[in-house]
C-alpha positions in Angstrom: -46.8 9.8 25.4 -44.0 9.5 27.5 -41.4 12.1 27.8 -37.5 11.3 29.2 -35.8 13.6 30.5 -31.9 14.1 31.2 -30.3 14.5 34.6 -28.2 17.6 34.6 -25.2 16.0 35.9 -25.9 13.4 32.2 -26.0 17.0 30.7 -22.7 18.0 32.0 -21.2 14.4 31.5 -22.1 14.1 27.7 -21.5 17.9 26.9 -17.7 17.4 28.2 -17.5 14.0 26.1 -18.2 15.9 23.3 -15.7 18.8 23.7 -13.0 16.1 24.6 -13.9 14.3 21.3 -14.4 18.1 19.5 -11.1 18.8 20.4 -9.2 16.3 19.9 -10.9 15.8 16.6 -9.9 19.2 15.8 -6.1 18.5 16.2 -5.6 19.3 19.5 -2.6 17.7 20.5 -0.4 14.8 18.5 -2.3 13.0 16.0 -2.1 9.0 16.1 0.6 8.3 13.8 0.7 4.5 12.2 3.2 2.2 12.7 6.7 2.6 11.1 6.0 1.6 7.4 2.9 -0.2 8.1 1.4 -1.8 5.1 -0.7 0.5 3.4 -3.5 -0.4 0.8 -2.2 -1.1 -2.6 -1.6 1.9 -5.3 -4.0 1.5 -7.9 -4.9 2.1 -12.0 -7.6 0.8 -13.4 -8.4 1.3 -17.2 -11.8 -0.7 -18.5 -11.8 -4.2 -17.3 -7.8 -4.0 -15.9 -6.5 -2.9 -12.7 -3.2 -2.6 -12.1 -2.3 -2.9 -8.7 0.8 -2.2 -6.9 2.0 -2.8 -2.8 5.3 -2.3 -1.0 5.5 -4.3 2.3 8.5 -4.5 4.6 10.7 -7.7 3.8 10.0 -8.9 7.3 6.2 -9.0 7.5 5.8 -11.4 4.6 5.0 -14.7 5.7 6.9 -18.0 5.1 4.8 -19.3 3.1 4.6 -16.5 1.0 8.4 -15.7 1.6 8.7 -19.3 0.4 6.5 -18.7 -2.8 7.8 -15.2 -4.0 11.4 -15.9 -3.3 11.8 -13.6 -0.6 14.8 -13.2 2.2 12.8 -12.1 5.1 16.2 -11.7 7.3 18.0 -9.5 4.7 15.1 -6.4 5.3 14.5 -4.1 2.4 11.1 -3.6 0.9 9.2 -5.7 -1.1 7.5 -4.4 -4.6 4.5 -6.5 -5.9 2.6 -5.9 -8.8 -0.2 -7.5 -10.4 -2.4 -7.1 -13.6 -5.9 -8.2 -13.5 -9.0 -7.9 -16.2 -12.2 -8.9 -16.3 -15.3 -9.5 -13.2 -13.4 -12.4 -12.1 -9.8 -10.5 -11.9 -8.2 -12.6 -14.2 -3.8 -12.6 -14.2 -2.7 -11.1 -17.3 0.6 -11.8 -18.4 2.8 -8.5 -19.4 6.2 -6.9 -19.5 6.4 -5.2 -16.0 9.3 -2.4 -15.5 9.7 -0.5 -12.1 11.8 2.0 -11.1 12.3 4.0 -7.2 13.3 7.3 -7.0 14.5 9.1 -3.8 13.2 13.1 -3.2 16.6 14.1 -4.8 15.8 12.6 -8.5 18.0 9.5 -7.9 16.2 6.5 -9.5 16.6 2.3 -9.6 15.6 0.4 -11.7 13.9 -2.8 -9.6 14.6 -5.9 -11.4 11.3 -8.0 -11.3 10.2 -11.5 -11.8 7.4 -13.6 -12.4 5.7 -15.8 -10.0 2.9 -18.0 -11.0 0.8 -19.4 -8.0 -2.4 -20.5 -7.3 -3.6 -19.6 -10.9 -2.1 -15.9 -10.3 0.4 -14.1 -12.3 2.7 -11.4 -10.0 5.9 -9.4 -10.7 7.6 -9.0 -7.7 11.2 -7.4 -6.5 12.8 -6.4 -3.7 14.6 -3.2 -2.8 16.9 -1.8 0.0 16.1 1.6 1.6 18.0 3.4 4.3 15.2 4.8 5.9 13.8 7.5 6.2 13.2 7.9 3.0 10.2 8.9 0.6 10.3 7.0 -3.1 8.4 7.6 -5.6 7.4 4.5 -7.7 6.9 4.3 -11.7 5.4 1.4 -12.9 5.1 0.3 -16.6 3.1 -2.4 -17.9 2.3 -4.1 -21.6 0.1 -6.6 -21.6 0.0 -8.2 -25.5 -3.1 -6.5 -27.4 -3.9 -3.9 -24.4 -2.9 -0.4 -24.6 -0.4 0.3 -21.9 -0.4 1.5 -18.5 1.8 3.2 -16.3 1.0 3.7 -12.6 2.8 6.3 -10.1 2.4 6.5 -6.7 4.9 7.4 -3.5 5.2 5.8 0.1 7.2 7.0 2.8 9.5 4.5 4.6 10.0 5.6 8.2 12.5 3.7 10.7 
């Protein structure tokens, strides 16, 4: 059997990579903080075979062909609000009547006026919004699709400078 053994200096060399990691792990000092509104993963209801699904991406990160697709000024800025209703293994579209609303901290509310885009065998809802940032909305989302009970999907996102 052989047997390895560890220099000292390894010792001292691994033990002070761990308390550097321990540390910093442990909040010592300023945590990473993401991009200014960085896309974040979709908001999400699911209820048997659906999923509702929701994202809010900066104007300017959608690409032109996408701009081109959803209708989208890429130049104006705002906020882009995209919502889809899928059923079934295969994440079929569903068709529904989509209503979204934003509402600052203080109550204040929009409605977002939405439309449909069909592409590539898809159905979305999508609208766009202008926020003076920084700001923190909270997002209602209400959805009927024919024969389907409805479903309503909340969620927030913080929209930094």
């Amino acid at each position: 059997m052989t047997e390895h053994t560890i220099a000292p200096r390894r010792i001292s060399a691994l033990f002070g990579l761990a308390l550097v990691v321990t540390l910093a792990a442990c909040g010592n000092g300023p945590a990473p903080s993401p991009p200014p509104n960085a896309v974040e993963p979709p908001a999400e209801l699911r209820d048997g075979d659906r999923v509702l699904r929701a994202s809010l991406v900066p104007a300017g990160v959608v690409g032109a062909a996408m701009a081109r697709t959803y209708g989208i000024d890429r130049e104006a800025g705002g906020m882009v609000l995209v919502i889809s209703l899928r059923a079934g293994p295969d994440e079929a579209s569903l068709p529904a009547r989509v209503e979204a609303r934003a509402s600052d901290l203080l109550g204040r509310g929009q409605p977002i006026a939405l439309r449909e885009v069909r592409s590539d065998g898809y159905i979305d809802y999508v609208g766009t919004l202008r926020v003076k940032p920084p700001e923190t909305l909270s997002f209602d989302i209400n959805v009927e699709a024919a024969g389907a009970a409805p479903m309503t999907l909340r969620f927030s996102r913080d929209i930094l400078p």
